[in-house]
Jmol script that loads the backbone (N, CA, C; Angstrom):
load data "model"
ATOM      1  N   UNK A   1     105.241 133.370 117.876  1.00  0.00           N
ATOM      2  CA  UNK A   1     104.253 134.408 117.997  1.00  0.00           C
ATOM      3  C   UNK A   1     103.419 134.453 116.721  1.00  0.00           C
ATOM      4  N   UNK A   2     102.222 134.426 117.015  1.00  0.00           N
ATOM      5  CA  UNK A   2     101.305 134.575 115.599  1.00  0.00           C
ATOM      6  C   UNK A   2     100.986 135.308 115.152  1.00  0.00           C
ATOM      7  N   UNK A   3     100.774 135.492 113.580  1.00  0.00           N
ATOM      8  CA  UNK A   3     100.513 137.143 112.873  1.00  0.00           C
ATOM      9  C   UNK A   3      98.735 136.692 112.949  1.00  0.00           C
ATOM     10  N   UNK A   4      97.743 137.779 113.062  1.00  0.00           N
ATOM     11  CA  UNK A   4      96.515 137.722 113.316  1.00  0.00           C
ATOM     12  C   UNK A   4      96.388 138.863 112.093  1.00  0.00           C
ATOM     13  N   UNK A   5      94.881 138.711 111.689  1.00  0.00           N
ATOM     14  CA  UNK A   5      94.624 139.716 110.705  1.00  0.00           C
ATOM     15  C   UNK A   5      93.596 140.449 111.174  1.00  0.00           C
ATOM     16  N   UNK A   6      93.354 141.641 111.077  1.00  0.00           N
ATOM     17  CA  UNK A   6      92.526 142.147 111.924  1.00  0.00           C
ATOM     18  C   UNK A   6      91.683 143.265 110.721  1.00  0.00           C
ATOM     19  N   UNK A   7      90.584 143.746 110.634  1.00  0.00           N
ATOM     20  CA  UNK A   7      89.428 144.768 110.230  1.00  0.00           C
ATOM     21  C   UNK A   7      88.921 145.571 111.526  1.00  0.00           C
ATOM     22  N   UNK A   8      89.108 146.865 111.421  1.00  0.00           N
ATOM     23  CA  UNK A   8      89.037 147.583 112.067  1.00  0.00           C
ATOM     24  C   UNK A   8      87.766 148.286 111.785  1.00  0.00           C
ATOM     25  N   UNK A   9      86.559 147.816 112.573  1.00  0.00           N
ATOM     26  CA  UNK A   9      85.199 148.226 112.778  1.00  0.00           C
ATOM     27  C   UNK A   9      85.345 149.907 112.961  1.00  0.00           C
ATOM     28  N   UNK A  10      86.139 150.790 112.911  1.00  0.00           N
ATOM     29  CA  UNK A  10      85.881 152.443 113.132  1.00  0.00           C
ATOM     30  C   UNK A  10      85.912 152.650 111.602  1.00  0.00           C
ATOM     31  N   UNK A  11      87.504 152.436 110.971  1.00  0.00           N
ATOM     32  CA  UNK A  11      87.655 153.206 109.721  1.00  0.00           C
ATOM     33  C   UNK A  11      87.282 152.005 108.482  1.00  0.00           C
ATOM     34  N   UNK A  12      87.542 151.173 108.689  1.00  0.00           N
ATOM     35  CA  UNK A  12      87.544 149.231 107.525  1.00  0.00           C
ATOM     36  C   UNK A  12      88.849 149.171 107.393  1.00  0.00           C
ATOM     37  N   UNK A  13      89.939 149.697 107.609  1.00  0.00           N
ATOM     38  CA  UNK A  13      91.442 148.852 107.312  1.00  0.00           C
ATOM     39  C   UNK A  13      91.340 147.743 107.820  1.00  0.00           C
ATOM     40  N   UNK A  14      91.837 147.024 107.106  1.00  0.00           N
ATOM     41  CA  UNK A  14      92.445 145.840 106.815  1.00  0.00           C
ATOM     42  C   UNK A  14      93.722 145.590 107.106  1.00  0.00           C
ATOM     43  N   UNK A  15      94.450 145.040 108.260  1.00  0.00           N
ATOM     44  CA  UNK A  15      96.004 144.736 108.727  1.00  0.00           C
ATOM     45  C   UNK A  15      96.451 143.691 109.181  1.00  0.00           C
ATOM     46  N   UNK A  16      97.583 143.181 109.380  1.00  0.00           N
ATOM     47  CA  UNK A  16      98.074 141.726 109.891  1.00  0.00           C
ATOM     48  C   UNK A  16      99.318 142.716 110.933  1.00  0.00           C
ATOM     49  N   UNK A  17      98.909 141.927 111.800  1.00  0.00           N
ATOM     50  CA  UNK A  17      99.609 142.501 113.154  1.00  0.00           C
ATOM     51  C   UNK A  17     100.779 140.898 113.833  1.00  0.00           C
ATOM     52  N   UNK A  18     101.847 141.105 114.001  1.00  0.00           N
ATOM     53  CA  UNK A  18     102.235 140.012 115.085  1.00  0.00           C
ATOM     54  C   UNK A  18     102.348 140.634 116.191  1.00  0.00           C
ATOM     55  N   UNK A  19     101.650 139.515 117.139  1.00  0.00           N
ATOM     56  CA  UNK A  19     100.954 139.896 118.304  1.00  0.00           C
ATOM     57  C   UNK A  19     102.176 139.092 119.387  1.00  0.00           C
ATOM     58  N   UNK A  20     102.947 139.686 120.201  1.00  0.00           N
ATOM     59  CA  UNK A  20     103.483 139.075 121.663  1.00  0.00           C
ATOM     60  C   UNK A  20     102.330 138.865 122.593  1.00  0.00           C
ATOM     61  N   UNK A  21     102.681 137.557 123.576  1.00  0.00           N
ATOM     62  CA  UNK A  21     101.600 138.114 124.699  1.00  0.00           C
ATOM     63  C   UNK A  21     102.047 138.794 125.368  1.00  0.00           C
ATOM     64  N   UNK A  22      99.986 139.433 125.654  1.00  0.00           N
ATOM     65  CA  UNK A  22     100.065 141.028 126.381  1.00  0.00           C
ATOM     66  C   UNK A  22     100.258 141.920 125.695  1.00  0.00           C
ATOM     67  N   UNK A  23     100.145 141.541 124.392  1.00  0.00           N
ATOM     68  CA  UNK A  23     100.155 143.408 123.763  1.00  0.00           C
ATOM     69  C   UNK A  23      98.927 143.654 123.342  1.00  0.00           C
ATOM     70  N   UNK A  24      98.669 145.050 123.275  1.00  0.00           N
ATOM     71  CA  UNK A  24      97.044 145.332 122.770  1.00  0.00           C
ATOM     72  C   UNK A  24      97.232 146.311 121.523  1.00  0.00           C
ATOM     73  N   UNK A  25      96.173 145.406 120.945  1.00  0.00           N
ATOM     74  CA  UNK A  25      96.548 145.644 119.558  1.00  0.00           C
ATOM     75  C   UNK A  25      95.699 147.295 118.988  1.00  0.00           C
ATOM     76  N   UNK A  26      96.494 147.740 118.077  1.00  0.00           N
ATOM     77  CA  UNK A  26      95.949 149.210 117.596  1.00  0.00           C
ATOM     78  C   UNK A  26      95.569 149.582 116.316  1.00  0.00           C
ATOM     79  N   UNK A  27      94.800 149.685 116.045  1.00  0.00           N
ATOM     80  CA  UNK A  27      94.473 150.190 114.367  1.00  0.00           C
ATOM     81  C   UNK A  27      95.627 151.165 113.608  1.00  0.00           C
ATOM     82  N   UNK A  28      96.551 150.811 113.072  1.00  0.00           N
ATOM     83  CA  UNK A  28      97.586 151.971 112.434  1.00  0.00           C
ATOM     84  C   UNK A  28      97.286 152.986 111.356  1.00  0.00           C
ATOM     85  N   UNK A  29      95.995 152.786 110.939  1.00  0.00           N
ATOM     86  CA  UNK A  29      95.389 153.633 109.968  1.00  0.00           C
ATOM     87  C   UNK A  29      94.568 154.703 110.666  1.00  0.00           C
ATOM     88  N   UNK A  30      94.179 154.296 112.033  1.00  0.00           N
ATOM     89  CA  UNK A  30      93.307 155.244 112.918  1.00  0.00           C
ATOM     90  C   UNK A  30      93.218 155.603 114.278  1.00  0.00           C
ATOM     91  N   UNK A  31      93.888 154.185 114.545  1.00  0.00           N
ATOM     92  CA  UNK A  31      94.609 154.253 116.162  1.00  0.00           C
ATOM     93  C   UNK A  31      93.436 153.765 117.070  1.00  0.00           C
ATOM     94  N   UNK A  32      92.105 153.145 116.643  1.00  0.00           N
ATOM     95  CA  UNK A  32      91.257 152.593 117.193  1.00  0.00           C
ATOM     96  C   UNK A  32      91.846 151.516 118.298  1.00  0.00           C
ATOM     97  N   UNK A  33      91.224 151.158 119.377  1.00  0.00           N
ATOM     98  CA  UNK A  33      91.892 150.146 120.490  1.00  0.00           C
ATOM     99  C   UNK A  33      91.132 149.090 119.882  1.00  0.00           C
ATOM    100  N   UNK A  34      91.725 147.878 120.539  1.00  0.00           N
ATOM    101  CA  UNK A  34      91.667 146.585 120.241  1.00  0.00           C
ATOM    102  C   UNK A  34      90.098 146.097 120.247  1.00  0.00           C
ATOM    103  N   UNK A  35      89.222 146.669 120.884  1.00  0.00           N
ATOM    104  CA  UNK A  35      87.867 146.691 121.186  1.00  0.00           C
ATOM    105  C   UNK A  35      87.033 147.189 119.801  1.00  0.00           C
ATOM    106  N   UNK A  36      87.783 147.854 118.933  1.00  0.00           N
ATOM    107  CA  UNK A  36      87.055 148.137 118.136  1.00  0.00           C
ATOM    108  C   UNK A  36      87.733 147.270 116.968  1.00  0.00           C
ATOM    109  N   UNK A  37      88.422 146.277 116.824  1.00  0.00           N
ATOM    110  CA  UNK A  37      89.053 145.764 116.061  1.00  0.00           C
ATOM    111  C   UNK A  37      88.193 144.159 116.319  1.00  0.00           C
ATOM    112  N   UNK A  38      87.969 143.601 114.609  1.00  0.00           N
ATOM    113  CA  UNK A  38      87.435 142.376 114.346  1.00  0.00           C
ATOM    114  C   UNK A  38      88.673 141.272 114.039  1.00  0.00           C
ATOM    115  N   UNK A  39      88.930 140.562 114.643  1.00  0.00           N
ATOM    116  CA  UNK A  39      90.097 139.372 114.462  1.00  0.00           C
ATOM    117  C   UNK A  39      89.174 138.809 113.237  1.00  0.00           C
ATOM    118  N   UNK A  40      90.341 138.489 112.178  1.00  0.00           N
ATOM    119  CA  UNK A  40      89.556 137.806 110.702  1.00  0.00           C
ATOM    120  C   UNK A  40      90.107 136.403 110.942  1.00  0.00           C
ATOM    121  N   UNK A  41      89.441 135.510 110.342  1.00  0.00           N
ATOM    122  CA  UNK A  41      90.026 133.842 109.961  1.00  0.00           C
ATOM    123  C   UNK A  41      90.924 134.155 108.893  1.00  0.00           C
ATOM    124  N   UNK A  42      92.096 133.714 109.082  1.00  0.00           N
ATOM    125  CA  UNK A  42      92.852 133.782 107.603  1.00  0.00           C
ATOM    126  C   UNK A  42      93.468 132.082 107.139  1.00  0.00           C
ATOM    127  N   UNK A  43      93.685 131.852 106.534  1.00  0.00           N
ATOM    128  CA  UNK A  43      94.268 130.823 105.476  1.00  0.00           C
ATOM    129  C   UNK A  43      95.813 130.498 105.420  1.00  0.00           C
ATOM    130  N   UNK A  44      95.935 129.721 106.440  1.00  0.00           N
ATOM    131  CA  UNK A  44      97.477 129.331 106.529  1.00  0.00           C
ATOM    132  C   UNK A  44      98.052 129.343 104.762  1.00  0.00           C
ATOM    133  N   UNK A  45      99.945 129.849 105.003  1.00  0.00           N
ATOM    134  CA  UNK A  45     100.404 130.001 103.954  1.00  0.00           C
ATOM    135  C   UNK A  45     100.762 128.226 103.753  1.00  0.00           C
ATOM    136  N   UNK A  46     100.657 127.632 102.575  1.00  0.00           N
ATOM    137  CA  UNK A  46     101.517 126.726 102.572  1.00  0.00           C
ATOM    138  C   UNK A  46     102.728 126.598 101.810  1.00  0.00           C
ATOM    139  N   UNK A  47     103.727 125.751 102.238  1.00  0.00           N
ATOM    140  CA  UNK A  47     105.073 125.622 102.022  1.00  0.00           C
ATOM    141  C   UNK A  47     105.883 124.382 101.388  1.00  0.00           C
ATOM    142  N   UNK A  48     105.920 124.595 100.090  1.00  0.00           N
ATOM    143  CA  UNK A  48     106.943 123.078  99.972  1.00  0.00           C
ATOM    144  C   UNK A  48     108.063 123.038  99.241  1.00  0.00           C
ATOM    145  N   UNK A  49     108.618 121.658  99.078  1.00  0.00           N
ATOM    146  CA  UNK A  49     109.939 122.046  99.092  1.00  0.00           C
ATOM    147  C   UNK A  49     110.487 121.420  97.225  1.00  0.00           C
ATOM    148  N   UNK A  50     109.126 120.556  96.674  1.00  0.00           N
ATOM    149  CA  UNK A  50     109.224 120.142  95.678  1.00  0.00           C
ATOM    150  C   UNK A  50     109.560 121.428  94.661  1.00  0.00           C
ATOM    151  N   UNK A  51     110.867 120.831  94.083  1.00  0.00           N
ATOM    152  CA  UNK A  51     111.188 122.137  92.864  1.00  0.00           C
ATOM    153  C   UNK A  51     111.272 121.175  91.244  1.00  0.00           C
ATOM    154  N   UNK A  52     110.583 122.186  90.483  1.00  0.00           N
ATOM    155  CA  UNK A  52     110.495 122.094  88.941  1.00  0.00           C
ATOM    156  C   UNK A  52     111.405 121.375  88.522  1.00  0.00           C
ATOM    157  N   UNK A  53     111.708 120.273  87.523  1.00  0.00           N
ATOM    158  CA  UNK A  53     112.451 119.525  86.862  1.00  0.00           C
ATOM    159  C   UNK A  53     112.165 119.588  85.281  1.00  0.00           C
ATOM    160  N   UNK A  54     113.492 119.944  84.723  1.00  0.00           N
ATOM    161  CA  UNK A  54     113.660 120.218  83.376  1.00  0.00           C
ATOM    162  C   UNK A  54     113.705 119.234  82.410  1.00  0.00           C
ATOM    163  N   UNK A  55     112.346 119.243  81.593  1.00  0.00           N
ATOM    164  CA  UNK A  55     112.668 118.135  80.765  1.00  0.00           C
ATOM    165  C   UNK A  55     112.726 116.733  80.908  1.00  0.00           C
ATOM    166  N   UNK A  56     111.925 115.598  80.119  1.00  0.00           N
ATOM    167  CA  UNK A  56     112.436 114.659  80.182  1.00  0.00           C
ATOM    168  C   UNK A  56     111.777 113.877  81.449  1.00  0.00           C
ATOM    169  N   UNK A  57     110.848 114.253  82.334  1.00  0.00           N
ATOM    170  CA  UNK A  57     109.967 113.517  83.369  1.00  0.00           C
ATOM    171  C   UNK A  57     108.827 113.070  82.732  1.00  0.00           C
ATOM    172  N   UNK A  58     107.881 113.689  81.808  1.00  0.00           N
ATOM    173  CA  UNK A  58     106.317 113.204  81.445  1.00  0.00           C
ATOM    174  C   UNK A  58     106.500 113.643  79.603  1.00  0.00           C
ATOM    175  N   UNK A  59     105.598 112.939  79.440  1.00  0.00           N
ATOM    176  CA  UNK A  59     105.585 112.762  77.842  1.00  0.00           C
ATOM    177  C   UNK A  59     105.353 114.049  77.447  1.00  0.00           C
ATOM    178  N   UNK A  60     105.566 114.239  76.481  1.00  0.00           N
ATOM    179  CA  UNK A  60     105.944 116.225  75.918  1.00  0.00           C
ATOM    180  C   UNK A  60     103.939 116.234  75.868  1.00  0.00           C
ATOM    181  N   UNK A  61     103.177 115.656  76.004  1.00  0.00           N
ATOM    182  CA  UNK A  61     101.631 115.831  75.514  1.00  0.00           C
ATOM    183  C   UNK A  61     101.201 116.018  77.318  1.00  0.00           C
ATOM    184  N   UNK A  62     101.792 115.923  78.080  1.00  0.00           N
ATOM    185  CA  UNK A  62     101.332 115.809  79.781  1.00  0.00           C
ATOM    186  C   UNK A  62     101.437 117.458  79.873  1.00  0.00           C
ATOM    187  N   UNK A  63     100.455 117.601  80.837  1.00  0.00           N
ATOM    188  CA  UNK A  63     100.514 119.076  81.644  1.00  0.00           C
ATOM    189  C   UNK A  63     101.644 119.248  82.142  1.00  0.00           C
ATOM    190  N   UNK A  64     102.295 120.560  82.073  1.00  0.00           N
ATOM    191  CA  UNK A  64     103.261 121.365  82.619  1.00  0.00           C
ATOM    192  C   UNK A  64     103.545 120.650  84.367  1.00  0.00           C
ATOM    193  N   UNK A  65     102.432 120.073  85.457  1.00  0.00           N
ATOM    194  CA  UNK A  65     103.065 119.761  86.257  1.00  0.00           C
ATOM    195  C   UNK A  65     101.934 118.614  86.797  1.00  0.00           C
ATOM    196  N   UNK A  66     103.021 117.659  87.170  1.00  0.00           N
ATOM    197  CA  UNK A  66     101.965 116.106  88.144  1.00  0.00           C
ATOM    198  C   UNK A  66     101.996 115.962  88.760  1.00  0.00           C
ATOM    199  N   UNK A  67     101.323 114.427  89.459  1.00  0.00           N
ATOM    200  CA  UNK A  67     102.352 114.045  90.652  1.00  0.00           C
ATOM    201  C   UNK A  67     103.942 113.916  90.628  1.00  0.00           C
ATOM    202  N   UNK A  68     104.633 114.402  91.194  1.00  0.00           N
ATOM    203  CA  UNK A  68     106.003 114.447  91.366  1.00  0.00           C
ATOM    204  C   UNK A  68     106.806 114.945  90.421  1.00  0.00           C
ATOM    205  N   UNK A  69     106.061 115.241  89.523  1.00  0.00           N
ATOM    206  CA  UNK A  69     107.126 116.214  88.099  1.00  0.00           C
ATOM    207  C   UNK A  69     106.551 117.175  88.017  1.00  0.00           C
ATOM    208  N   UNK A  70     107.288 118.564  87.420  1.00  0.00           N
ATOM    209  CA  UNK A  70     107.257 119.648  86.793  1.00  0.00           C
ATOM    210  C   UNK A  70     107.925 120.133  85.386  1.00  0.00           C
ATOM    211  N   UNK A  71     107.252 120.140  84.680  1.00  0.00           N
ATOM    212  CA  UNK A  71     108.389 120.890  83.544  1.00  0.00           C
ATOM    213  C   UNK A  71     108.235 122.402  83.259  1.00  0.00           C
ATOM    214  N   UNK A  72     109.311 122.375  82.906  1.00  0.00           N
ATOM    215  CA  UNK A  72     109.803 124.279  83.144  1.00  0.00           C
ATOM    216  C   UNK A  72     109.250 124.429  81.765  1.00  0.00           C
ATOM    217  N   UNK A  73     108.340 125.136  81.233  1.00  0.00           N
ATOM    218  CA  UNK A  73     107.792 126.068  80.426  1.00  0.00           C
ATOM    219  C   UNK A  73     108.521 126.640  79.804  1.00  0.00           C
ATOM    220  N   UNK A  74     109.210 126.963  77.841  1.00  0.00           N
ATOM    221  CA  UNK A  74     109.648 127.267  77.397  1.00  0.00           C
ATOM    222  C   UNK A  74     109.009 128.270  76.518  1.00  0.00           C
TER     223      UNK A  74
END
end "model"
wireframe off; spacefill off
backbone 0.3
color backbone group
């Protein structure tokens, strides 16, 4: 089920709703019906799984993180 973000053309809240199908969606700041509500484009979250490595990957003069290394900030 997808979370949708919605602006509500009566009052301007701003909300993220997860939507089942068949439900109609409601303004919770004003209770406006779905008719008065603007569906926004939002920006998928992204997700990964690469974690920080201590020390000892890139020359002590390299940025804090590269391709495939991280160093933890002291």
């Amino acid at each position: 089920m997808p979370i949708y973000e919605y602006r509500c053309r009566h009052c301007g809240h701003q909300f993220e709703e997860l939507v089942r199908p068949g439900q109609q969606v409601v303004c919770p700041a004003c209770g406006a019906d779905q008719n008065r509500l603007e569906k926004l484009i939002s920006v998928p979250a992204a997700h990964t799984t690469r974690l920080p490595i201590a020390g000892g990957c890139a020359p002590p003069d390299a940025p804090p993180c590269g391709p495939g290394c991280c160093r933890l900030e002291r």
